[in-house]
GUDREN-79002 format. One record per residue (C-alpha): residue in three letters; y, z negated, x negated. Coordinates in steps of 0.001 Angstrom, whole numbers, plus 500000, padded with zeros to 6 digits. Layout:
N
  aa     py     pz     px
 ALA      Y      Z      X
...
% end
This chain:
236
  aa     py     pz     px
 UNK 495578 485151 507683
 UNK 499252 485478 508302
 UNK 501795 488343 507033
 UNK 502567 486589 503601
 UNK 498762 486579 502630
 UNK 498225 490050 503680
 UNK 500660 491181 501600
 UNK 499963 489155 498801
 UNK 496428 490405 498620
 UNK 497702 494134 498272
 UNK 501364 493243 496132
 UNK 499133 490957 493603
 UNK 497792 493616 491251
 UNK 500893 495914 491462
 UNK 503017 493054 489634
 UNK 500374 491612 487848
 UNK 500605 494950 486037
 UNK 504689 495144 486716
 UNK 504819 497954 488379
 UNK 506760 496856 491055
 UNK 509007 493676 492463
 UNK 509967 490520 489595
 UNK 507326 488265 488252
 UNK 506315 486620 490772
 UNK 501920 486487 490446
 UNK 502061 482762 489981
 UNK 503797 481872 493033
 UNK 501755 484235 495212
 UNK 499069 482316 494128
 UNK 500742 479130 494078
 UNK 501077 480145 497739
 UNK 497564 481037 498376
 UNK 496657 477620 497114
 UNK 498726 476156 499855
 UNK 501884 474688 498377
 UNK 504919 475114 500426
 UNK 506714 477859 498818
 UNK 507212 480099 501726
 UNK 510568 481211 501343
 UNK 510846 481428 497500
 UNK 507719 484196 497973
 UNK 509819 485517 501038
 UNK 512903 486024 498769
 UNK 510272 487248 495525
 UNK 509102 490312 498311
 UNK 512417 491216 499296
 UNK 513174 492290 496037
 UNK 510009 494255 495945
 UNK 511845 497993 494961
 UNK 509177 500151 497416
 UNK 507928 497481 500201
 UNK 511411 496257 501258
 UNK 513015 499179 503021
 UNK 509220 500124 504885
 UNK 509483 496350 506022
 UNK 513017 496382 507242
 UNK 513004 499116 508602
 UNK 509687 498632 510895
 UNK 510896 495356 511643
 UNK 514202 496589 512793
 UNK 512252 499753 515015
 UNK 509780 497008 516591
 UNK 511901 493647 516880
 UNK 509222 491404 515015
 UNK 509909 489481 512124
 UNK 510117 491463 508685
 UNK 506606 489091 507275
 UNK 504724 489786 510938
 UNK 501475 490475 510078
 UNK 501383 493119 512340
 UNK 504548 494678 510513
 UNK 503070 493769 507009
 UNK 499057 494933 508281
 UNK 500832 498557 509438
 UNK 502442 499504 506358
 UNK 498942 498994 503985
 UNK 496264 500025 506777
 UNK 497653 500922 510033
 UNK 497996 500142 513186
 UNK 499432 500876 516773
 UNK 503123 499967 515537
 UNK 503068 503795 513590
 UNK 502292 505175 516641
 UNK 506794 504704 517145
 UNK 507864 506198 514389
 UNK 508848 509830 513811
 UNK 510497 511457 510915
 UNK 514092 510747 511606
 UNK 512902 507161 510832
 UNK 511583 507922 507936
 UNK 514606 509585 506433
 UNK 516311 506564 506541
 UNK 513540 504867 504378
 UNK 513661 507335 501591
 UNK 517834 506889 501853
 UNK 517093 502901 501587
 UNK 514531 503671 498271
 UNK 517548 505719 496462
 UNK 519195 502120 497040
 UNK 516570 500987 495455
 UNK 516166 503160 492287
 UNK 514843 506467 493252
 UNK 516788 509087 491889
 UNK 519000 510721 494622
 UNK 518230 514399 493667
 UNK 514441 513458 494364
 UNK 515731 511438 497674
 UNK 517832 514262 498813
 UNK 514923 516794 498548
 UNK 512803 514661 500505
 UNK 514930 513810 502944
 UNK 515545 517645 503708
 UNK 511597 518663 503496
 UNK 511033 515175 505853
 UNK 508043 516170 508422
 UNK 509082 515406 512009
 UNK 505298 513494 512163
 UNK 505805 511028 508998
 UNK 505792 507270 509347
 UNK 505778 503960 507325
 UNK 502226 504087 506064
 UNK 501904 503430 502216
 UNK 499983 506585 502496
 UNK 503572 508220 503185
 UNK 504788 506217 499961
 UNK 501778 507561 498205
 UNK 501492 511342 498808
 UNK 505067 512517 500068
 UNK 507425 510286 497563
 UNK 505467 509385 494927
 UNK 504216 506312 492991
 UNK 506761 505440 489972
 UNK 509692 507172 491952
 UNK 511536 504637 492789
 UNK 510677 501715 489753
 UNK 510172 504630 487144
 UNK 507605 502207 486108
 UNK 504818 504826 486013
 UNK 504226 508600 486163
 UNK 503512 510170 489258
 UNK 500429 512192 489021
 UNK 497273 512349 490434
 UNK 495917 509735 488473
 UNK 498410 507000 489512
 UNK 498511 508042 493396
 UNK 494690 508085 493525
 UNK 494659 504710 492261
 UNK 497897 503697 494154
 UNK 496620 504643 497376
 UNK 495166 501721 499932
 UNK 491725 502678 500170
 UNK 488192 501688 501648
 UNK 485443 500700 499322
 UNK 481504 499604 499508
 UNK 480834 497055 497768
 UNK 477379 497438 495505
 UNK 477494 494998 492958
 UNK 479468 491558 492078
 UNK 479619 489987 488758
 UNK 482415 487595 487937
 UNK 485683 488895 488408
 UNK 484491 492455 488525
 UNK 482640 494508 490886
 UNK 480792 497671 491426
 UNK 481735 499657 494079
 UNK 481278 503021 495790
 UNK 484608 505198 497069
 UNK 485853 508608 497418
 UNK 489001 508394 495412
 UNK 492124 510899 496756
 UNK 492293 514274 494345
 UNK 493940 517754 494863
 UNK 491986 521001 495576
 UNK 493728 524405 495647
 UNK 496801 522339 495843
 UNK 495905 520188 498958
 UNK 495657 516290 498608
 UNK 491661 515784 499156
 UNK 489172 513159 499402
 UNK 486439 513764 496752
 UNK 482892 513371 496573
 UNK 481653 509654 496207
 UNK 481666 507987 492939
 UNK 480727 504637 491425
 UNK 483083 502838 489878
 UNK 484277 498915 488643
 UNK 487114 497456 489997
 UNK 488624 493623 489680
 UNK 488771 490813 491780
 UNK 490087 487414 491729
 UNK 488379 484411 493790
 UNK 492090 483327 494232
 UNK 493075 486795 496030
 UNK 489434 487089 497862
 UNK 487550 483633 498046
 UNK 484108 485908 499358
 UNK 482748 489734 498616
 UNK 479384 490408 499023
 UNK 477259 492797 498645
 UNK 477819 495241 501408
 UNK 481218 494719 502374
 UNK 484351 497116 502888
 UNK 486633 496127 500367
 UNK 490845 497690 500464
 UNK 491396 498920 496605
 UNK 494778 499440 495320
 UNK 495194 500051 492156
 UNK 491892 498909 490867
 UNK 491542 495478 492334
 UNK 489652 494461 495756
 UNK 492312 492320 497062
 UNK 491161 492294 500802
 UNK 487643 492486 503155
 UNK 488355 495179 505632
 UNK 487015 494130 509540
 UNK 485543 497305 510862
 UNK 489081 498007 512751
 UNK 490826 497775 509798
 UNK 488549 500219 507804
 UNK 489157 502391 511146
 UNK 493005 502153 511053
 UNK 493098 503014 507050
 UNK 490872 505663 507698
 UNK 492969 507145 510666
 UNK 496662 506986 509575
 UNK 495968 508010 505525
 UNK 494029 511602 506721
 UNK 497224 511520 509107
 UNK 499416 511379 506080
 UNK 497544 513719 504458
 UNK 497166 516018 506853
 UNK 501050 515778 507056
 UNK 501892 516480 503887
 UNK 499221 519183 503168
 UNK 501229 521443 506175
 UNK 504403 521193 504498
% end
């Protein structure tokens, strides 16, 4: 799987639903089907309001291409390339988002509350700015970041185009982002996105729809750098 897959499987749903970037569902899957459409879906995520500036600006910290999959795999689960980042970094992000469409009162606030220990994780996106900041497409409340939120799933039951799964979906307590208590729930799928789920597997969720099988480092790495986040942003 290269960088374009990887972030088809997670960007999929999100415009499927338009919430974020222009339509652009059919050549993603167009794509996944293997016609050569490379840079028109390059061109489609670039205009994506969110994942642009988090792409540029990791690819511009680490000197790999913008569609790496490394670059693309450490904004939605994590890996080693967070480990560079610091706050400072991130202030330019949120300054790149009011670019983008998020208001510049809410960017300014940020920007002055920014924790030295932040970094491009959509975790970050999630819990410090907000989902529906930027596009205005949503609400942000607890609802919308719980289901906005990259998260790691166990897979319990699959039926055509749906599944049964069991996660601990993100919540507040006493005004601290949480993880609560395990619940069963159905979420989509689409044999285009995810050819193979079984029974058993660790599934990524965001918003909803199973859009990736997670290898046991990747469950590790989504695991790691979201309680980072949270732990973050529940000190501030």
């Amino acid at each position: 799987m290269n960088g374009i897959e990887l972030a088809i499987r997670f960007s999929y749903v999100v415009n499927s639903l338009r919430y974020c970037g222009p339509e652009s569902e059919d050549d993603f899957l167009k794509y996944l089907n293997g016609e050569s459409n490379e840079e028109e879906v390059k061109e489609l995520f670039k205009k994506f309001e969110g994942f642009r500036p988090y792409m540029q600006l990791t690819s511009e910290k680490t000197g790999k291409d913008m569609f790496d999959y490394d670059v693309i795999e450490a904004y939605w689960l994590g890996n080693s390339l967070l480990d560079e980042f610091d706050g400072e970094d991130m202030k330019k992000i949120v300054e790149m988002l009011v670019t983008r469409g998020l208001p510049k009162s809410i960017g300014d606030e940020l920007v002055k509350n920014m924790p030295a220990e932040a970094f491009p994780h959509h975790s970050f996106h999630v819990m410090y700015v907000g989902p529906g900041r930027t596009t205005g497409t949503v609400p942000t409340n607890m609802d919308t970041m719980s289901k906005c939120i990259a998260s790691e799933a166990t897979v319990v039951e699959v039926n055509e185009g749906e599944l049964v799964v069991k996660t601990c979906p993100l919540d507040k307590k006493d005004d601290k982002f949480v993880f609560g208590e395990e619940i069963e729930k159905k979420v989509k799928w689409k044999k285009e996105i995810t050819p193979s789920i079984k029974v058993g597997d660790k599934v990524a969720l965001h918003w909803d729809f199973a859009g990736l099988v997670l290898t046991e480092r990747q469950v590790e790495n989504l695991k790691k750098y979201t309680k980072q986040t949270l732990d973050t942003v529940n000190n501030l």
